[in-house]
C-alpha positions in Angstrom: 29.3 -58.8 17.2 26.1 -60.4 16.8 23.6 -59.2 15.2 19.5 -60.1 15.4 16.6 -60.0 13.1 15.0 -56.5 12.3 11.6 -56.3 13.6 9.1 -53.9 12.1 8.5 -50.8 13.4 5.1 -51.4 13.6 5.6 -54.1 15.9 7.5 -52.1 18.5 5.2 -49.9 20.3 2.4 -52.8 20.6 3.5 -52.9 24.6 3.3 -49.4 25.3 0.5 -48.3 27.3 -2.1 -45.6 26.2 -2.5 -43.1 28.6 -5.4 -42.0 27.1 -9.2 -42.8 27.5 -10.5 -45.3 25.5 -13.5 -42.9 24.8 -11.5 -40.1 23.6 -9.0 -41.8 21.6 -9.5 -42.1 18.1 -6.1 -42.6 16.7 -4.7 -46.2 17.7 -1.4 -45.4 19.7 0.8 -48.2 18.3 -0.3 -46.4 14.6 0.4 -42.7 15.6 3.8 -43.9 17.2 5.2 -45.7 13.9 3.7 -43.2 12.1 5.9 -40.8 14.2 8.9 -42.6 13.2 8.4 -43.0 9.7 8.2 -38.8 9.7 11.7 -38.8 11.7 13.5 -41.1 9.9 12.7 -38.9 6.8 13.5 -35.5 8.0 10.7 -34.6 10.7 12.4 -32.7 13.7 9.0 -31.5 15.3 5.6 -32.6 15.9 4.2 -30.1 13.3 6.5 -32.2 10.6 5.4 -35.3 11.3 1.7 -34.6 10.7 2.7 -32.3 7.6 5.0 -35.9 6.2 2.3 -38.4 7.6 -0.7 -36.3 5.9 1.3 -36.0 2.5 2.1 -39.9 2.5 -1.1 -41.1 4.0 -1.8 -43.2 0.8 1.8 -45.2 1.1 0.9 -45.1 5.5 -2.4 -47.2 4.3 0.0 -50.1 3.1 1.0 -51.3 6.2 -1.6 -49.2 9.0 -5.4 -49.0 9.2 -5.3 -45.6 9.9 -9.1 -45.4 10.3 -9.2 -41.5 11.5 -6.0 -40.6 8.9 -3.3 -38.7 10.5 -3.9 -37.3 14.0 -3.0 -33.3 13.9 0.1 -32.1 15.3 -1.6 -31.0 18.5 -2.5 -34.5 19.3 0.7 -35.9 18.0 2.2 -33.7 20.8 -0.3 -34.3 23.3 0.2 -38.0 23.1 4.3 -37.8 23.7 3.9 -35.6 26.6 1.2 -38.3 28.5 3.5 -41.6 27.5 5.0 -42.8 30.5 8.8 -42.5 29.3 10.1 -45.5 31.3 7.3 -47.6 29.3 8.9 -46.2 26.2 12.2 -46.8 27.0 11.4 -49.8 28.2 9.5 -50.6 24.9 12.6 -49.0 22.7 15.2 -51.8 25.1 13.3 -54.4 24.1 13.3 -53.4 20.5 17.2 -53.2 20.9 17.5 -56.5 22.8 16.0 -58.3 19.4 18.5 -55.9 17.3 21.8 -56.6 19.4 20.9 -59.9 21.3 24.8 -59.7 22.3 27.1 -57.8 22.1 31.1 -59.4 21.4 33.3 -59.8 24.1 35.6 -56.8 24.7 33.1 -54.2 23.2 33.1 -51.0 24.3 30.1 -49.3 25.7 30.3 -45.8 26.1 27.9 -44.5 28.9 27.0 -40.3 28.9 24.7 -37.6 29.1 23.4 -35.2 26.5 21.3 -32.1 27.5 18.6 -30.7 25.3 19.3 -27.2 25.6 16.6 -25.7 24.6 13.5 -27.7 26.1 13.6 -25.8 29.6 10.9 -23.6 29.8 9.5 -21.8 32.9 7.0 -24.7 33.7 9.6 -27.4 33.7 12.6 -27.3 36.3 15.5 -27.2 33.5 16.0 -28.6 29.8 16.0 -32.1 29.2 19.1 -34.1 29.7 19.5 -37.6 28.7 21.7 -40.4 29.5 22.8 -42.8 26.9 24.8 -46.0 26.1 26.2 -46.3 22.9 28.0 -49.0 21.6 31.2 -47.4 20.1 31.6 -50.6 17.5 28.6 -50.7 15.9 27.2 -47.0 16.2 23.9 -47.9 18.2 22.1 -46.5 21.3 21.1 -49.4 24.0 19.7 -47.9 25.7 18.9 -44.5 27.6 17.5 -42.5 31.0 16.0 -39.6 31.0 17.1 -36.9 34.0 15.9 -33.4 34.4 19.7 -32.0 35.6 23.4 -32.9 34.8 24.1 -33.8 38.4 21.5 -36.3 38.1 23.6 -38.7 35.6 24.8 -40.2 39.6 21.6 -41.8 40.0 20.5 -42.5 36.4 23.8 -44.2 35.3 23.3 -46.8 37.6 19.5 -47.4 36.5 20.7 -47.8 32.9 23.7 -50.3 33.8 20.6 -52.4 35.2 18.4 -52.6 31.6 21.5 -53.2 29.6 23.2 -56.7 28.4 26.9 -56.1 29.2 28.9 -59.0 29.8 31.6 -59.6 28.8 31.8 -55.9 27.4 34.1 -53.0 29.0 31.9 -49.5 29.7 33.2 -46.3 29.9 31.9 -43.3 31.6 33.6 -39.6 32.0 34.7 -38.5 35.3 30.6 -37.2 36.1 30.2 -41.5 36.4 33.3 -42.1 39.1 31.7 -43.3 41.8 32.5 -46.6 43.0 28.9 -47.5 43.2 28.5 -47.2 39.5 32.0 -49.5 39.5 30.2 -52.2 41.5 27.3 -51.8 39.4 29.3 -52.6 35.9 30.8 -55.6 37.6 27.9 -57.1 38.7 26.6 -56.9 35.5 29.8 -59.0 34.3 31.3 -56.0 32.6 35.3 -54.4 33.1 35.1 -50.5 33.5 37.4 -47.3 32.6 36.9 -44.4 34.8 38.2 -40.8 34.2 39.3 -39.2 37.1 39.5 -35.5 37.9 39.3 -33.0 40.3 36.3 -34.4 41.8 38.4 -37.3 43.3 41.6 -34.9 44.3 42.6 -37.6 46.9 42.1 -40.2 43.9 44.1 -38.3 41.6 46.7 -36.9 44.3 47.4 -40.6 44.8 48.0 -41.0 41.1 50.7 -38.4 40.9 52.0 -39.7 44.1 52.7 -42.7 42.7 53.9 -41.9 39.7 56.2 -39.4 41.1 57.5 -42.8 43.2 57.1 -40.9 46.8 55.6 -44.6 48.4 58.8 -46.5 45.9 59.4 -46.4 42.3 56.8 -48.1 40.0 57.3 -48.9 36.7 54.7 -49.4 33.9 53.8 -52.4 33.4 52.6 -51.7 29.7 53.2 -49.3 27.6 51.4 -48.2 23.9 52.2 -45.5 21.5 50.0 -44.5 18.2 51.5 -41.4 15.7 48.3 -40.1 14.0 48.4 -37.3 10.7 46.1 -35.8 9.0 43.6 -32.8 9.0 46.7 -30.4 9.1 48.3 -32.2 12.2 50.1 -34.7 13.9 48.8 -36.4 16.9 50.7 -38.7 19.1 48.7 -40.7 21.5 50.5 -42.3 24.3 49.4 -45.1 27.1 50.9 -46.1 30.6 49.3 -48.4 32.5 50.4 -49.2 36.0 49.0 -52.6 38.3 50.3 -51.2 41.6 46.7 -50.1 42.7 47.6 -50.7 46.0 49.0 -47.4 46.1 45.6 -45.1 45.7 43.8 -43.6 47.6 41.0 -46.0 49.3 41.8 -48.8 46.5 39.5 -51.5 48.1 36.6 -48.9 47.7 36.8 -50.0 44.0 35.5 -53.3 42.9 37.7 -55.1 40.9 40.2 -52.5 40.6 43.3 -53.8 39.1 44.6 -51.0 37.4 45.7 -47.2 36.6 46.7 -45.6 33.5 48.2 -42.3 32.2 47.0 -41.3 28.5 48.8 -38.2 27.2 47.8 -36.9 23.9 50.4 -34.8 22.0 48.7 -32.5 19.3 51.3 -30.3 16.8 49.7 -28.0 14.4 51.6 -25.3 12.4 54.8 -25.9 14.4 53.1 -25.4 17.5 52.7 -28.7 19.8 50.4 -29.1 23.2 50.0 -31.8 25.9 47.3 -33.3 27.8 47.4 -36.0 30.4 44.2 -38.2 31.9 44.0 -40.1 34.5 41.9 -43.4 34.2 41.5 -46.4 36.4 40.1 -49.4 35.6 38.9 -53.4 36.4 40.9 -54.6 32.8 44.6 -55.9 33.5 47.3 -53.3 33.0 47.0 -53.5 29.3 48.0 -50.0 27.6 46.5 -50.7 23.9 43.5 -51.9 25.8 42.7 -49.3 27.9 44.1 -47.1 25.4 41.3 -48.3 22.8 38.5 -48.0 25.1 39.5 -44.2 26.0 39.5 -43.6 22.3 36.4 -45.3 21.1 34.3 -43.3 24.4 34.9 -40.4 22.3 32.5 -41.8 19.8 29.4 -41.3 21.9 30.1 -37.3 21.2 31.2 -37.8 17.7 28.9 -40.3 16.2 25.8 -39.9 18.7 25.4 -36.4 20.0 27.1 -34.2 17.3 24.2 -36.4 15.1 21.0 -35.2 16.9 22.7 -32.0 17.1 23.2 -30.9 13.5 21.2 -34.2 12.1 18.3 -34.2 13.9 18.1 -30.4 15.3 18.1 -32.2 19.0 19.0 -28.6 20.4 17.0 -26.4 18.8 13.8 -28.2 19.6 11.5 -26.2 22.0 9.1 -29.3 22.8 8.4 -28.7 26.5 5.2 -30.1 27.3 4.8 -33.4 29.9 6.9 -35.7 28.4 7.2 -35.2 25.3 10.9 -33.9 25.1 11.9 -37.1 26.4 10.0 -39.3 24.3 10.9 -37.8 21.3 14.4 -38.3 22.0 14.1 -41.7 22.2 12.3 -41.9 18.8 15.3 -39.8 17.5 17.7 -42.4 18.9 15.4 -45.4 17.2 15.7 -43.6 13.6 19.2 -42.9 14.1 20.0 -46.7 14.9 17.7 -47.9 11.8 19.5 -45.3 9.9 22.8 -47.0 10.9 22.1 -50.5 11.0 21.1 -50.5 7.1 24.3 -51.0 5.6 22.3 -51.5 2.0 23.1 -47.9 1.0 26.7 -46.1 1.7 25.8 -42.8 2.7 25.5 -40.2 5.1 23.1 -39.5 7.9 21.7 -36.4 6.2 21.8 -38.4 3.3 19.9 -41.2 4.0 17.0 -39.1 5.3 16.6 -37.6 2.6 16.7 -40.8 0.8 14.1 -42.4 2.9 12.0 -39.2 2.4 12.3 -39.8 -1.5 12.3 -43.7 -2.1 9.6 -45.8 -1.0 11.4 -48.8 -0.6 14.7 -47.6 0.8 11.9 -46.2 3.3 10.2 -49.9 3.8 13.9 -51.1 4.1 15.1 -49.1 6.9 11.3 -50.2 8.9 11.8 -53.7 8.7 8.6 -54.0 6.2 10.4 -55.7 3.5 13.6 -57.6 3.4 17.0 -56.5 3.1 20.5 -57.9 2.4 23.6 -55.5 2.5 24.8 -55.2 -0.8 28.9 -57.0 -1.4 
């Protein structure tokens, strides 16, 4: 997976436009935003944070920002993020991204799905904040990401995202809120292989499944077939693949693009003597490869793990209350560019929690993770 130069903070926000006056603006906007950063990356979760952090480290700020009017307050800080136009941020946080990961190796796995904010509805907005997000299982980083005020929006906003993203050669996974077989013509046109989850929201989809599995239409036999036996953390979990290339038995096949296969994953969990079984259903664009498809299931499940159980209990994502314009949405983003500096820096073996708190404390594990000095990852 390759792997690009890290630009400075600094240097990120120079494209973004200011919504602002030029009259009433007294805090340069590419300053206040890598200002806002810096607070994040060492342990700011709200607006009133990052001007308490940027006031106490103004003096260390001043080495690599002008600064002229110091620290703007935390109602300005605020009042800024809720003007930004997100898509111009996002657009500027891509681009950031696109310099970080210029490519991404073949076979990689990007996970696509939505978080929601839970506590940024308010009675002036028309729900909390929900977010859509591509992560790339392999290497821990966001892409990329779309901001949608409901869950049923994630329809529309996939596809928008798919369109921003470098993804060939890659396979993308989505839950079954991302089934639609516009969103499967979408991936391939981008030169991407898909897995799909399918549930009860494609009952004819998943009725043909079981149909054909149950060999009504003629028997079928797998044409691969991958088993994994898993212990540890008081259990034993066996994780089993089938993975079928008779897709001309489903339901309205053609209606897929590039379909060229269907898989059954049942996961078999015993704990204390007690054992329970789960089946999905997936289908996909990738040959009938079990350990395949079976990986890319598997790694999906990183996008909860490694991305939204972070902001959660890392970065307090859900108990923010930052309702105003669009400033939920924007900060999220931020939160995504600290976590990924937080992860690309390999120099120190640490937590998340840990490193924040690290960044907080050292200077120049703080000018590290920025891209103000150079790094090399230690042997």
């Amino acid at each position: 997976m390759k792997t690009g130069r890290l630009m400075p903070v600094s240097e990120v926000f120079v494209s973004v436009p200011d919504p602002r006056s030029r009259r009433h603006a007294r805090h340069d906007l590419s300053e206040l935003l890598t200002v806002a950063v810096c607070a994040v990356l060492c342990g700011a979760d709200d607006f009133v944070d990052v001007a308490l952090w940027g006031k106490s480290n103004l003096k260390w700020l001043r080495k690599f920002l002008r600064l002229k009017a110091g620290v703007p307050s935390h109602d300005t800080f605020c009042r800024v993020f809720a003007m930004i136009d997100p898509k111009a941020f996002e657009a500027a946080f891509l681009r950031w991204v696109g310099v970080l990961v210029p490519a991404l190796a073949p076979g990689s796995v990007v996970a696509i799905d939505g978080k929601t904010s839970r506590r940024t509805g308010g009675k002036d907005t028309t729900g909390p904040l929900h977010m859509v997000s591509a992560f790339a299982a392999g290497m821990g980083l966001v892409l990329g990401q779309r901001a949608t005020d409901q869950k049923s929006n994630e329809i529309t906003a996939i596809p928008e995202l798919l369109t921003t993203l470098a993804l060939e050669g890659t396979i993308v996974t989505i839950d079954a809120m991302g089934t639609q077989s516009a969103i499967a013509r979408t991936i391939r046109s981008r030169g991407a292989d898909y897995v799909l989850c399918v549930k009860d929201n494609h009952p004819k989809l998943t009725e043909s499944i079981l149909l054909a599995l149950a060999g009504v239409a003629g028997k079928i036999a797998p044409a691969s077939h991958f088993e994994e036996r898993v212990k540890g953390h008081g259990r034993v979990e066996v994780r089993r693949c089938w993975a079928y290339d008779a897709v001309s038995q489903l339901y309205k096949s053609d209606q897929w693009a590039g379909l060229r296969s269907f898989a059954v994953i049942e996961r078999e969990r015993t704990i204390d003597g007690k054992t329970s079984r789960e089946r999905h259903y997936y289908i996909s664009s990738l040959p009938a490869d079990a350990a395949k498809i079976a990986h890319a299931v598997r790694s999906h499940w990183s996008v909860e793990n490694q991305l939204h159980w972070s902001l959660d209990v890392q970065f307090n994502d859900d108990q923010s209350r930052v309702r105003r314009g669009y400033a939920a949405s924007n900060l999220v983003v931020l939160r995504h560019m600290a976590l990924n500096l937080l992860r690309y820096n390999t120099i120190r073996k640490a937590s998340i929690k840990s490193k924040r708190l690290l960044a907080c404390m050292e200077d120049e594990f703080r000018e590290q993770l920025l891209g103000f000095v150079a790094w090399a990852p230690r042997e």
